[in-house]
Backbone as CSV, one residue per row, in Angstrom:
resi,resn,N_x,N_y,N_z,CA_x,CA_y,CA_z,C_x,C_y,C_z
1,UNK,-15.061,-14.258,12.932,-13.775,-13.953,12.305,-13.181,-12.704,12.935
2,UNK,-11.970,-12.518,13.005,-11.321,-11.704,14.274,-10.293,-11.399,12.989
3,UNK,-8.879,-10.249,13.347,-8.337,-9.751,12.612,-6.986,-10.664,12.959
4,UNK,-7.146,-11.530,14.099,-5.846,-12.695,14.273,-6.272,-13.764,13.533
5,UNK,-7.107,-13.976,12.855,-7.565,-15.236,11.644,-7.169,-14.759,10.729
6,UNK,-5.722,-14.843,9.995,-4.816,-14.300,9.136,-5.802,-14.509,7.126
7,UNK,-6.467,-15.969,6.977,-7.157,-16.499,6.066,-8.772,-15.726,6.271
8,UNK,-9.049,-15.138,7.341,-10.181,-14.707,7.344,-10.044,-13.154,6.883
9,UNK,-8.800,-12.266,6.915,-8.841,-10.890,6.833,-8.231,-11.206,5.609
10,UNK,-7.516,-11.759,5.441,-6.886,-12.076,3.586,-8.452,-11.816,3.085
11,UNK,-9.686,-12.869,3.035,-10.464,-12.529,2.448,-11.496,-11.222,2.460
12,UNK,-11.232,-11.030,3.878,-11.855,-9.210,3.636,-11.785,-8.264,3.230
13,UNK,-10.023,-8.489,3.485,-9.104,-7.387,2.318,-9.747,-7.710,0.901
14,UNK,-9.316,-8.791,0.896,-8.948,-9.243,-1.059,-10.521,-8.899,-1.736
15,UNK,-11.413,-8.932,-0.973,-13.387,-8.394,-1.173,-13.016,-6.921,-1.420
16,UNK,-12.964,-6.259,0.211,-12.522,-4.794,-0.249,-12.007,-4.243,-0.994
17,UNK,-10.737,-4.619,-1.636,-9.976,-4.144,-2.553,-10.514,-4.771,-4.009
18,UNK,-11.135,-5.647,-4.468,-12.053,-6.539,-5.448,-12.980,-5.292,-5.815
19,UNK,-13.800,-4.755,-4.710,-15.259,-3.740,-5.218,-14.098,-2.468,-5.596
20,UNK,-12.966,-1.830,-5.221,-12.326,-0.829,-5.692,-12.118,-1.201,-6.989
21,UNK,-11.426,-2.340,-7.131,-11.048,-2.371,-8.773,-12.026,-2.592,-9.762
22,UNK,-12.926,-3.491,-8.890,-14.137,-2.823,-10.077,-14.902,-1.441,-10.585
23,UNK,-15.239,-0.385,-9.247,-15.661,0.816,-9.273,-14.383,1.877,-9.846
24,UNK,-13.056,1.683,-9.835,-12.199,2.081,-10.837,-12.178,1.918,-12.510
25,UNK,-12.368,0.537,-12.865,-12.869,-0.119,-14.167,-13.816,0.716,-14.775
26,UNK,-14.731,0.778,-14.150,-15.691,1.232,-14.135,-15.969,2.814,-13.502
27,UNK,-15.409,3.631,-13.611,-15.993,5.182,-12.996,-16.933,6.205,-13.177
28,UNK,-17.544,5.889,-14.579,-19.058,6.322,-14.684,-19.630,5.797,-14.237
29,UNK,-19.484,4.542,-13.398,-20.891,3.622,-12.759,-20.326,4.331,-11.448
30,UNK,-19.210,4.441,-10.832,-19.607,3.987,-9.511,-18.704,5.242,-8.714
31,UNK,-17.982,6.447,-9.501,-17.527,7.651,-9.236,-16.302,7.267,-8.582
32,UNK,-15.473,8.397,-8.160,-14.220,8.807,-7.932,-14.411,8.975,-6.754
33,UNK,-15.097,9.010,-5.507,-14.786,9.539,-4.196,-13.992,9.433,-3.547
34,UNK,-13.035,8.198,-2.963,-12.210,8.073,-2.453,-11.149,8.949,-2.981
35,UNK,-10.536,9.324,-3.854,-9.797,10.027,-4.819,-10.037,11.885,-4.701
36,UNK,-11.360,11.880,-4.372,-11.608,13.685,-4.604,-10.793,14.544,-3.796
37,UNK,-10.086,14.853,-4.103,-9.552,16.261,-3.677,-9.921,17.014,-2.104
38,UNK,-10.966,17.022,-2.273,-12.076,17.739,-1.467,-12.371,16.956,-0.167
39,UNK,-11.667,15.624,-0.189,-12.067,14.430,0.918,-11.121,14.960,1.984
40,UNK,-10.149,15.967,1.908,-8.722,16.131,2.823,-7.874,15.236,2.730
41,UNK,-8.158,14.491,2.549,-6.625,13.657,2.778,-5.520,14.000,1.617
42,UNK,-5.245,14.890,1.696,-4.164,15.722,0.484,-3.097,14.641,0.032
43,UNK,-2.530,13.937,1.470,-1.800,13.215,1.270,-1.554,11.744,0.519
44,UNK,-3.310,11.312,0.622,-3.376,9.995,0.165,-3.353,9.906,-1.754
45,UNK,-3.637,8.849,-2.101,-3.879,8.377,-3.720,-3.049,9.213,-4.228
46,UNK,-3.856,9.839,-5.440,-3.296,10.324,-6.526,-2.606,11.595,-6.207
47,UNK,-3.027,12.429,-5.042,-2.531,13.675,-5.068,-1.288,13.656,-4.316
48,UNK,-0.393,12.111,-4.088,1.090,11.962,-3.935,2.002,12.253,-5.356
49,UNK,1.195,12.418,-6.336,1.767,12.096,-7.972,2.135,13.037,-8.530
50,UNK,2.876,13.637,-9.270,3.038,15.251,-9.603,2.062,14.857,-11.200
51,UNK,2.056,16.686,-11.215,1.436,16.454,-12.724,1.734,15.648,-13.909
52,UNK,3.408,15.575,-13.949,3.854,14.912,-15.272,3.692,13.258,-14.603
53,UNK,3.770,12.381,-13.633,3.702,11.059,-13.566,2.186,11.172,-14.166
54,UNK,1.519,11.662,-12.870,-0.173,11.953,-13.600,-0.303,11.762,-15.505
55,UNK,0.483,12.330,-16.196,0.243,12.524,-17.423,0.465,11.143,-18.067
56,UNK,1.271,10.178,-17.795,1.902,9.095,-18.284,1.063,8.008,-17.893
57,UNK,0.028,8.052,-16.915,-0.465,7.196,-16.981,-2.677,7.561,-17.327
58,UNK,-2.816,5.863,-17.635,-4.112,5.588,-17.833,-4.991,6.194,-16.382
59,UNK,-5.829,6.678,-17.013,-7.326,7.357,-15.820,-7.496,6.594,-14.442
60,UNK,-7.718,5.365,-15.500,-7.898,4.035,-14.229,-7.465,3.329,-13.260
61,UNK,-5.759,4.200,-13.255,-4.567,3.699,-12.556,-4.788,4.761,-11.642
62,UNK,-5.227,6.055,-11.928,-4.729,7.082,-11.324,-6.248,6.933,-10.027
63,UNK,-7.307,6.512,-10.686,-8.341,6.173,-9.692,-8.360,4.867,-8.840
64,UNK,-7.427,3.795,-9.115,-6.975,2.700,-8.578,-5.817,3.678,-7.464
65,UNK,-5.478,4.295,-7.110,-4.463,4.780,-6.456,-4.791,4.756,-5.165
66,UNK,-4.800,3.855,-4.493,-4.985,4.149,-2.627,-4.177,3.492,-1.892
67,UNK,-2.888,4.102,-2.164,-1.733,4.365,-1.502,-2.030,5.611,0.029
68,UNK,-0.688,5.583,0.072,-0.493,6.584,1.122,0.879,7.717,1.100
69,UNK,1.089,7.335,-0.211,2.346,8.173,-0.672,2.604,7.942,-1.971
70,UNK,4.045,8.187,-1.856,4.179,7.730,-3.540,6.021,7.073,-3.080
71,UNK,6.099,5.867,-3.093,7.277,5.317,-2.959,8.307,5.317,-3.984
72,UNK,8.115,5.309,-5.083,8.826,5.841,-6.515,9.836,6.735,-6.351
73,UNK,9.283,7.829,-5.371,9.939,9.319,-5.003,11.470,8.815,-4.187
74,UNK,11.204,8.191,-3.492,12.507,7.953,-2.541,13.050,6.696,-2.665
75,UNK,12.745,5.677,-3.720,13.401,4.648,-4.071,14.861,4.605,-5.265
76,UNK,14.258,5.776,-5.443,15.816,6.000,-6.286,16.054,4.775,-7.380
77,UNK,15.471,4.908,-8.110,15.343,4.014,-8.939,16.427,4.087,-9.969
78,UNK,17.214,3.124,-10.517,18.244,3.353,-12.157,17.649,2.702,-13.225
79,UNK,18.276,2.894,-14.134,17.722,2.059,-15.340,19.094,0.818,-15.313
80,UNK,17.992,-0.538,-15.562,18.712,-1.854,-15.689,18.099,-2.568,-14.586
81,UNK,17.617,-1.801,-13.128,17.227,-2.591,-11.619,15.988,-3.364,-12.182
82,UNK,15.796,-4.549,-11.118,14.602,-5.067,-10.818,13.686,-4.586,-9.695
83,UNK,12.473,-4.096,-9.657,12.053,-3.483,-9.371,10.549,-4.696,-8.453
84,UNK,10.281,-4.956,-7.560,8.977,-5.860,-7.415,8.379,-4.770,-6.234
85,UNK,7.043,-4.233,-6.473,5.893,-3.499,-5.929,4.904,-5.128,-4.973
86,UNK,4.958,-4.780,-3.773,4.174,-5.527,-3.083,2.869,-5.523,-2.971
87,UNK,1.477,-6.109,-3.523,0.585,-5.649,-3.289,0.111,-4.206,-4.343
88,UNK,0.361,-4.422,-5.793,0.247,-3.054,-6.368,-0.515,-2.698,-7.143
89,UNK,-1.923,-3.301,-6.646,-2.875,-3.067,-6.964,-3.513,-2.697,-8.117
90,UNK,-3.847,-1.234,-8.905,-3.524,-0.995,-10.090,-3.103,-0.862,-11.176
91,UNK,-1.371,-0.908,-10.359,-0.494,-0.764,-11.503,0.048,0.311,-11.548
92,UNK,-0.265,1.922,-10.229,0.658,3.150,-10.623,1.853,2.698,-10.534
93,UNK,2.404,2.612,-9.581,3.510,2.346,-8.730,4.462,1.870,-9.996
94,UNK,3.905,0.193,-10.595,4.558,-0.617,-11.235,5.052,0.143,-12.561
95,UNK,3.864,0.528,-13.114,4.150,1.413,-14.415,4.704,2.846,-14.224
96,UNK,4.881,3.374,-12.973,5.780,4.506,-13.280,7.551,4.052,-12.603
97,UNK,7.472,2.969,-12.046,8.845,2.213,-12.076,9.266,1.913,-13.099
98,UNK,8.772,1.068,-13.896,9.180,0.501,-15.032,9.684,1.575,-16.314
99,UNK,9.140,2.485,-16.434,9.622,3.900,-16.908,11.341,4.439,-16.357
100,UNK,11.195,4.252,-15.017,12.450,4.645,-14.643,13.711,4.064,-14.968
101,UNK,13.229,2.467,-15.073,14.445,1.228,-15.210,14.699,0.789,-16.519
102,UNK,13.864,1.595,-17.320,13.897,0.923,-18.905,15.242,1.362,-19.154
103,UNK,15.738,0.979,-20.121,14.876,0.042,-21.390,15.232,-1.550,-20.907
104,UNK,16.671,-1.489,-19.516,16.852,-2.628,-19.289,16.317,-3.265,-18.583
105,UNK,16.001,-2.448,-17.432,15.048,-3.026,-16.104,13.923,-3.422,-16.570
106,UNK,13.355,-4.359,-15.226,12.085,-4.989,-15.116,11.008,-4.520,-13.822
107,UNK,10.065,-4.200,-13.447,8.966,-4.141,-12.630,7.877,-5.135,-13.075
108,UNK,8.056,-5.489,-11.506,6.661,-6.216,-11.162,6.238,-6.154,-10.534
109,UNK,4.781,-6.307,-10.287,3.554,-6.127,-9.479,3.315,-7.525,-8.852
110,UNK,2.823,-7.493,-7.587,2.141,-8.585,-6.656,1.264,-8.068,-6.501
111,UNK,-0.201,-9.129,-6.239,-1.530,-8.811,-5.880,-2.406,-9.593,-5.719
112,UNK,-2.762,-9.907,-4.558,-4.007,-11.241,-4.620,-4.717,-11.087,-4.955
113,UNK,-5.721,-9.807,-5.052,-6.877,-9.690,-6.088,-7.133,-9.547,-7.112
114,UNK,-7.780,-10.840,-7.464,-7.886,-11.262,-8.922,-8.199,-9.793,-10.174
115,UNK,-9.038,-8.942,-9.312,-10.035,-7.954,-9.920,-8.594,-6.785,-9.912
116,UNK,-7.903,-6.239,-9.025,-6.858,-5.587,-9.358,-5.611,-6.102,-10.476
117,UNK,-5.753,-7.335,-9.964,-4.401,-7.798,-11.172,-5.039,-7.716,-12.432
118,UNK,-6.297,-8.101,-12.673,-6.848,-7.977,-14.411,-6.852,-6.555,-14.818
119,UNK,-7.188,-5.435,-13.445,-7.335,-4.221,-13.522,-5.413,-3.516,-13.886
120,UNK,-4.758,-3.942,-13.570,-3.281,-3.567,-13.874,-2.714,-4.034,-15.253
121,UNK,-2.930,-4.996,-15.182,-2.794,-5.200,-16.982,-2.962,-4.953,-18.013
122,UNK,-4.795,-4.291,-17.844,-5.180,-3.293,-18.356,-4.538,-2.273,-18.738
123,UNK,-4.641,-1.474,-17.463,-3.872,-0.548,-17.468,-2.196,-0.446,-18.302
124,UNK,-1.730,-1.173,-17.896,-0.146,-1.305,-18.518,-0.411,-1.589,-20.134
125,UNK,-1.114,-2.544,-21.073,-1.574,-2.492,-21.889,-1.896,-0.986,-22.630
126,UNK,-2.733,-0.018,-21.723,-3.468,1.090,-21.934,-2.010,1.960,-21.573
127,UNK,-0.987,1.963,-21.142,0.113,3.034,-21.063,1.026,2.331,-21.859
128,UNK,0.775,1.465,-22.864,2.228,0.944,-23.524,3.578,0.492,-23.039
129,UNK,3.139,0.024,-21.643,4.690,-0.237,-20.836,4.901,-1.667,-21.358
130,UNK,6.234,-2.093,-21.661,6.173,-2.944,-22.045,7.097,-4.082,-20.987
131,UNK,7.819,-3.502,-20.075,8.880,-4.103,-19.335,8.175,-4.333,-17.872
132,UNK,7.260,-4.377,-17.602,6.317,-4.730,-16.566,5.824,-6.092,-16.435
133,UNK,5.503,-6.423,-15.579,4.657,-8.407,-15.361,4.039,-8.017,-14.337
134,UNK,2.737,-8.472,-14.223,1.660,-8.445,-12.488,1.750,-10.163,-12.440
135,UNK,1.924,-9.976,-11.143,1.945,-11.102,-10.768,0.909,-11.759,-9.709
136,UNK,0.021,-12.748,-9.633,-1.375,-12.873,-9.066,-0.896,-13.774,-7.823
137,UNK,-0.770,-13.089,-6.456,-0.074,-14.375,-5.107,-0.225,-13.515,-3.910
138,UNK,-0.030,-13.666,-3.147,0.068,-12.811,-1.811,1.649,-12.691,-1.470
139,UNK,2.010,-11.501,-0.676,3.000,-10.995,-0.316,3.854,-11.709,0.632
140,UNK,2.959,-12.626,1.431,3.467,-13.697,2.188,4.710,-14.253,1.597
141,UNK,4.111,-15.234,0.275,5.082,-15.911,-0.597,5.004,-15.204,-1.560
142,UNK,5.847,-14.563,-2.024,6.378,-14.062,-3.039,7.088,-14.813,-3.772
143,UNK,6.326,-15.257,-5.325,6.318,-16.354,-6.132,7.940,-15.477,-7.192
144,UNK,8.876,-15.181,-7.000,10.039,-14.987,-7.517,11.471,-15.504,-6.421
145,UNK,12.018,-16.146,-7.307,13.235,-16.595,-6.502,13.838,-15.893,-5.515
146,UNK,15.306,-16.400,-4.744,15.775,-15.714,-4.018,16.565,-14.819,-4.615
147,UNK,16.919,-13.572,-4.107,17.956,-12.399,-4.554,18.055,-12.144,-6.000
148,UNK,16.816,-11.963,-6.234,16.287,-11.432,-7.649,15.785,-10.072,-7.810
149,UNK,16.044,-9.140,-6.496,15.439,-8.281,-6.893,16.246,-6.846,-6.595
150,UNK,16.335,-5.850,-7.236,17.247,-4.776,-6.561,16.752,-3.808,-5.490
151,UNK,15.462,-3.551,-5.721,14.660,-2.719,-5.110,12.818,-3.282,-5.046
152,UNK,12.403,-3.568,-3.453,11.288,-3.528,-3.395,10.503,-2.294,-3.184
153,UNK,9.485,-2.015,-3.335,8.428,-0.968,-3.006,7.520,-1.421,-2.907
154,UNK,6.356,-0.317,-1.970,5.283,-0.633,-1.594,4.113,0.299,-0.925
155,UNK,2.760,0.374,-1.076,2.368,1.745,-1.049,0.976,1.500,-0.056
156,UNK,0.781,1.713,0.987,0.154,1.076,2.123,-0.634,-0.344,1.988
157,UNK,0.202,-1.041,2.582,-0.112,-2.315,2.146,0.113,-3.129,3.293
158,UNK,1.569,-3.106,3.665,1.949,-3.490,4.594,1.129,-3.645,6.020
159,UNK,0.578,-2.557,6.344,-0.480,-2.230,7.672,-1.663,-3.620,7.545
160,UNK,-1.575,-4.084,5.813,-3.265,-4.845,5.300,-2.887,-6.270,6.084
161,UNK,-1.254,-6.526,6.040,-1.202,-8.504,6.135,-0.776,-8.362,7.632
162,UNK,-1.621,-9.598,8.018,-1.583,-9.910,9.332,-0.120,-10.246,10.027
163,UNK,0.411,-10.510,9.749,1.787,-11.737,9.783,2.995,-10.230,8.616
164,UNK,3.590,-9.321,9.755,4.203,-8.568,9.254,5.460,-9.424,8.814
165,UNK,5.835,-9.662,9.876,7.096,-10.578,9.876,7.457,-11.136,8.706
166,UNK,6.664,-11.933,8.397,6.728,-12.920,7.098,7.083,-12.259,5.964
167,UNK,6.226,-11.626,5.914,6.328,-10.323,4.971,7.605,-9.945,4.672
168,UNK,7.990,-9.469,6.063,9.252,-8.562,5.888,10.302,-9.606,5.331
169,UNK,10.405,-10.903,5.975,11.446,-12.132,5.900,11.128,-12.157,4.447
170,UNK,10.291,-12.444,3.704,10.156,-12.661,2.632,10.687,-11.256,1.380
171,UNK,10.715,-10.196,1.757,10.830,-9.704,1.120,12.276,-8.806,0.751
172,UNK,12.969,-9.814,1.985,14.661,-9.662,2.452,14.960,-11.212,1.963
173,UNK,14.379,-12.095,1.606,14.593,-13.289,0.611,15.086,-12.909,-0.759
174,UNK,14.418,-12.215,-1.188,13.798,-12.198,-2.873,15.112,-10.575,-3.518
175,UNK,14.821,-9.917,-2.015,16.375,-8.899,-2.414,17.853,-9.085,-2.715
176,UNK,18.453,-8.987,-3.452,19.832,-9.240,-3.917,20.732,-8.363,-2.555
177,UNK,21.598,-8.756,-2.449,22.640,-8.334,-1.194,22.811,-6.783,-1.910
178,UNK,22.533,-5.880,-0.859,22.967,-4.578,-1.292,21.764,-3.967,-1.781
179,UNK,20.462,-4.803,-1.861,19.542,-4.498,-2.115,18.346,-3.528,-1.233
180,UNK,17.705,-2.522,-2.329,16.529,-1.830,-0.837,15.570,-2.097,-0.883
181,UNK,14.446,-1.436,0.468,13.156,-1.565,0.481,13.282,0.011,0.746
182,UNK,11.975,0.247,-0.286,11.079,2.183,-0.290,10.141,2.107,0.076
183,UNK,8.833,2.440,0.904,7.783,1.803,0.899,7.301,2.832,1.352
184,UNK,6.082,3.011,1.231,4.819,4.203,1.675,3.947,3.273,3.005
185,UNK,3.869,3.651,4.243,2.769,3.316,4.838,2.190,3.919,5.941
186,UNK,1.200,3.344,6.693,0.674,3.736,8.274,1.538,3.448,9.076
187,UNK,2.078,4.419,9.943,3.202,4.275,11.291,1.771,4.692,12.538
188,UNK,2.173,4.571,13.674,1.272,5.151,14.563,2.550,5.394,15.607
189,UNK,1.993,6.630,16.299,3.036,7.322,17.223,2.794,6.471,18.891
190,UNK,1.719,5.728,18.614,1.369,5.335,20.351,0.491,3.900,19.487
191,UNK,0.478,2.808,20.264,-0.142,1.468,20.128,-1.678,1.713,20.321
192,UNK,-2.399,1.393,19.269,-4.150,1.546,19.554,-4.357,0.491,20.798
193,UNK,-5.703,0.758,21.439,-6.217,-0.106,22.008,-6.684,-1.669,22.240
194,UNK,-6.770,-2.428,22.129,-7.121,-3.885,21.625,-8.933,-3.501,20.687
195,UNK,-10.009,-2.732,21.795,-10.685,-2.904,20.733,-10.891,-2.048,19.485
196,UNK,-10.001,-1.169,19.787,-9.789,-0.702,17.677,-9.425,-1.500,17.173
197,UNK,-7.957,-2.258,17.400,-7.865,-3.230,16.756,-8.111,-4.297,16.373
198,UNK,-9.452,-4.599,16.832,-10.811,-5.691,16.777,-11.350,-5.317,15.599
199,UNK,-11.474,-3.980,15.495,-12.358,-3.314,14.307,-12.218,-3.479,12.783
200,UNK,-12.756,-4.661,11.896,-12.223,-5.485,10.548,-12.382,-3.302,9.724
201,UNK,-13.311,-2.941,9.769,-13.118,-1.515,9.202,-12.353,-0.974,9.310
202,UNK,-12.058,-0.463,10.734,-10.366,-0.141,10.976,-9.123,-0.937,10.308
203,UNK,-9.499,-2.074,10.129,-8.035,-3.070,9.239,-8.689,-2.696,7.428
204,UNK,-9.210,-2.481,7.017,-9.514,-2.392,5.768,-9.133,-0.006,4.751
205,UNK,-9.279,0.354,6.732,-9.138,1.558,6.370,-7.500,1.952,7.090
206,UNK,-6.906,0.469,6.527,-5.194,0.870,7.125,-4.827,1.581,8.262
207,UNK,-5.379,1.575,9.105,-5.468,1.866,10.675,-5.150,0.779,11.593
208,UNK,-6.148,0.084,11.430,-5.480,-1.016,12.661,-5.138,-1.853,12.736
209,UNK,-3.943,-2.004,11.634,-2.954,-2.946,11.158,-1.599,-2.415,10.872
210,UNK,-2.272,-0.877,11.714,-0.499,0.095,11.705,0.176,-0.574,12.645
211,UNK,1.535,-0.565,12.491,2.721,-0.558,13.873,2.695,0.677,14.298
212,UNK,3.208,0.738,15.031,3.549,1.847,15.893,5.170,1.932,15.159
213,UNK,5.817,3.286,15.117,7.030,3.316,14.437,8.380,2.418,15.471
214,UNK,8.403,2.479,16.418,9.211,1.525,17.090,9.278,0.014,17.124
215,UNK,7.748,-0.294,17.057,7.398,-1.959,16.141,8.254,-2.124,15.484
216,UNK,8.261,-1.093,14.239,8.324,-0.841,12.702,9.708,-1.685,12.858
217,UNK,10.448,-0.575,13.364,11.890,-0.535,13.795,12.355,-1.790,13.555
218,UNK,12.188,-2.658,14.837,12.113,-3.340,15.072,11.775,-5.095,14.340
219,UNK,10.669,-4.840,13.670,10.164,-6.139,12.422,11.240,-5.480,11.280
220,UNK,11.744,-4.604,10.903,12.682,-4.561,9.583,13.824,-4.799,10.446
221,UNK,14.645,-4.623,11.672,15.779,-5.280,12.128,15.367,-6.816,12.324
222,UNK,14.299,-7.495,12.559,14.347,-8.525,12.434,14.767,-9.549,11.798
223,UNK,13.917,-8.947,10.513,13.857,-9.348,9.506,15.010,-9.716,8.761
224,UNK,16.325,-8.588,8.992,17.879,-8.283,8.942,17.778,-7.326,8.223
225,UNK,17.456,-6.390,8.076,17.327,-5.198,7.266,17.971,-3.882,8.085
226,UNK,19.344,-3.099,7.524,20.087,-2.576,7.758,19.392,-1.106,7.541
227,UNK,20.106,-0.036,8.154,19.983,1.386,7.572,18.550,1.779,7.337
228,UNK,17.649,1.309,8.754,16.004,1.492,8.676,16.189,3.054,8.690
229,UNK,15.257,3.565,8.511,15.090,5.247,8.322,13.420,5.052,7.819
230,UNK,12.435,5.773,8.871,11.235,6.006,9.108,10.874,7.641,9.196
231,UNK,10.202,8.370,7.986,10.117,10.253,8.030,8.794,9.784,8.089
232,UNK,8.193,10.231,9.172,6.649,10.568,8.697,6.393,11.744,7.979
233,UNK,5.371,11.523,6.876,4.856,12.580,5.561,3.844,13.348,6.033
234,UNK,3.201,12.992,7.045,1.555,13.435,7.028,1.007,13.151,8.400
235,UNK,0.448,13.543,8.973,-0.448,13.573,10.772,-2.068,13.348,9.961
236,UNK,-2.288,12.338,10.390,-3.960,12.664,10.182,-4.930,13.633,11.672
237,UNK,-5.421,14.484,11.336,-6.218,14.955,12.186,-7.455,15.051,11.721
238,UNK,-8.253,15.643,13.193,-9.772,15.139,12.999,-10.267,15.504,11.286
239,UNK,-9.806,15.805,10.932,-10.759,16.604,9.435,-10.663,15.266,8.636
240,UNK,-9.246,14.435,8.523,-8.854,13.747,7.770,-9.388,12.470,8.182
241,UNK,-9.637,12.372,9.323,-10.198,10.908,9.875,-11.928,10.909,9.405
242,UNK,-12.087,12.021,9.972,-13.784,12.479,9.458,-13.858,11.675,8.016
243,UNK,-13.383,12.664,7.360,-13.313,11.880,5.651,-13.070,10.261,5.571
244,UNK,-12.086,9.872,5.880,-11.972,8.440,6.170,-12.941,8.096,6.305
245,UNK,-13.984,8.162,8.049,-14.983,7.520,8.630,-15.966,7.426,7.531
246,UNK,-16.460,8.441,6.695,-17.336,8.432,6.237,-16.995,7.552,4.953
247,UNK,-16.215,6.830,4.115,-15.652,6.000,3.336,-15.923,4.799,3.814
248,UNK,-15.919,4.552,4.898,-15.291,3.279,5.339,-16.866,1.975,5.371
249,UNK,-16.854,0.790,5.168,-18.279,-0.012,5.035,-18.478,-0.162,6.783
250,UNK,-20.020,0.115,6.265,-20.863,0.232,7.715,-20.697,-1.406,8.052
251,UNK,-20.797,-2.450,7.229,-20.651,-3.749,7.277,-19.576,-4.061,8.209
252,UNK,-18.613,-3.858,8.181,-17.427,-3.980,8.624,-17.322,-3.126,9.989
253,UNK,-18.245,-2.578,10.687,-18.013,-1.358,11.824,-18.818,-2.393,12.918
254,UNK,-18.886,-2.137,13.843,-19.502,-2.854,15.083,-20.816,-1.498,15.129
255,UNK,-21.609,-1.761,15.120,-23.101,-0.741,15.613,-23.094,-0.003,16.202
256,UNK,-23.167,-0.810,17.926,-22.430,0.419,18.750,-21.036,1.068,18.806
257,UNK,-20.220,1.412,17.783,-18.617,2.095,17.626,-19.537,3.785,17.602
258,UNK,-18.919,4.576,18.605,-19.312,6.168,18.351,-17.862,6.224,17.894
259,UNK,-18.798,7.142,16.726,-17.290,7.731,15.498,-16.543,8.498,15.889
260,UNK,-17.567,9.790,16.880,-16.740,10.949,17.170,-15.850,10.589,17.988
261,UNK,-16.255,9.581,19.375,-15.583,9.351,20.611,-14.253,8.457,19.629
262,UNK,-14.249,7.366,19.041,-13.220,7.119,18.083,-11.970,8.102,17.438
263,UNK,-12.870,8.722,17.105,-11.373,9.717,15.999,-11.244,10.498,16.722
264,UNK,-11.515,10.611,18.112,-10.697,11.901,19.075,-9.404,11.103,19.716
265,UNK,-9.816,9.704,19.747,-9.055,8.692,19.914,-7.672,8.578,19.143
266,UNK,-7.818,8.324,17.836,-6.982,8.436,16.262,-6.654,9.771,16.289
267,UNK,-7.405,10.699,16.870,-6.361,12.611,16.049,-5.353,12.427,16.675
268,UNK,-4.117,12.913,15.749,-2.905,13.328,15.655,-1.380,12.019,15.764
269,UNK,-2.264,10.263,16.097,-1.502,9.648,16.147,-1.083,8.171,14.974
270,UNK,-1.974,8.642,13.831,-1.968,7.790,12.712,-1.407,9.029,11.416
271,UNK,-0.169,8.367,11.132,0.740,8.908,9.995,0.876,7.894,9.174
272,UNK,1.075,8.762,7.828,1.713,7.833,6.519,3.227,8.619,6.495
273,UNK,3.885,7.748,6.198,5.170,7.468,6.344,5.784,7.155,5.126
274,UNK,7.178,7.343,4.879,8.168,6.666,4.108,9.360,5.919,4.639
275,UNK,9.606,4.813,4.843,10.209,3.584,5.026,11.205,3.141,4.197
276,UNK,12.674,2.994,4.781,13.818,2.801,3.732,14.454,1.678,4.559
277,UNK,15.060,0.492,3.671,15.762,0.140,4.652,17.059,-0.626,3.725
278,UNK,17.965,-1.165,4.219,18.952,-2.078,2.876,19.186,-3.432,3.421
279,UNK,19.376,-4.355,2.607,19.643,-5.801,2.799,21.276,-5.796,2.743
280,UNK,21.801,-6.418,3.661,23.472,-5.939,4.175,23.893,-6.911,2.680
């Protein structure tokens, strides 16, 4: 299985992200690490969230958080919009949208894993949101009609599906004319090598399923998406990759991969990003 077998990395992802939502569910069994503070990555999960979003939501959302930003921030959200989160795993994203758009608006969540979508419901249940729906499908097809939606978001996710394109086409389907995309993800300043991008670990640790920001460009003009605008938030350097490496399943790594010779490779050219674009 290779990372161009689109049905074969769906299921590696949808595994990987399956053991998170359980060890979230669950955080006296199976701890907070990805999440600690102390890992460097300042930029990733929860510590995109200010204190007061932090306050509004359930524990379990806030440890479900492995994003790469916080898309909420620059989506500009009103009250009355429809709101659909691609891939939203926990439920931050969804439930601190749905806050913004009440009492008229709606947010919804997409998510193929079974174990995150039961894990978001939860959650939303556990924060009293009541104008929220998770929805259980892949991002591919996005199971809501056409031009139903005012605003998509999305919080590194994008880098996960093989078949960007689709993605993007699909998610310029489902937008109402005049409609945006906010999205948090991995940009890369220079194209990895072919065999990083062999590496199923590297695709699971949102690395080597980045575009390069001119790709980027490029698949949202495709797609027909107007008024692209790409800020990178964050440079990972060696400290931050370090932390990564050591996260990441040995299962998923090739044996002989040297880590160090690797992330001298990765310093300074894998960013998380914020991504805007409008449907004409």
């Amino acid at each position: 299985m290779t990372p161009n077998d689109a049905d074969g990395l769906r299921s590696v992802v949808r595994e990987h992200y399956g053991r998170a939502a359980r060890e979230a569910g669950n955080p006296s069994c199976c701890g907070d690490q990805g999440n600690d503070p102390s890992n460097g990555l300042e930029a990733f999960g929860r510590s995109a969230y200010d204190a007061a979003d932090q306050e509004l939501l359930p524990e379990a959302a806030l440890v479900a958080s492995l994003g790469c930003g916080n898309p909420t921030v620059r989506a500009e959200l009103r009250p009355g919009e429809v709101v659909l989160d691609l891939g939203s795993g926990g439920g931050i994203d969804v439930l601190l949208s749905a806050r913004r758009v009440a009492p008229t608006g709606t947010a919804y969540g997409l998510d193929m894993t079974p174990e995150m979508h039961k894990l978001a419901q939860r959650n939303q249940a556990d924060a009293g949101v009541t104008n929220a729906e998770f929805l259980l499908g892949t991002i591919e097809h996005i199971p809501l009609p056409d031009a139903s939606v005012d605003v998509i978001i999305s919080n590194c996710v994008l880098n996960l599906a093989a078949d960007k394109g689709t993605v993007l086409a699909e998610a310029f389907r489902v937008l109402r004319p005049g409609g945006r995309l906010a999205i948090s993800d991995i940009v890369l300043s220079r194209p990895l090598p072919p065999r990083l991008t062999a590496i199923m670990g590297l695709w699971t640790g949102c690395i080597a399923g980045a575009l390069p920001e001119a790709e980027f460009r490029g698949e949202l003009s495709a797609a027909g998406f107007e008024h692209v605008d790409i800020q990178p938030t964050n440079t990972m350097h060696r400290t931050d990759l370090e932390s990564m490496a050591s996260q990441l399943d040995p299962a998923l790594l090739p044996p002989d991969i040297d880590v160090s010779s690797t992330i001298d490779e990765l310093d300074g050219i894998v960013m998380s990003a914020s991504i805007r674009a409008t449907k004409p």
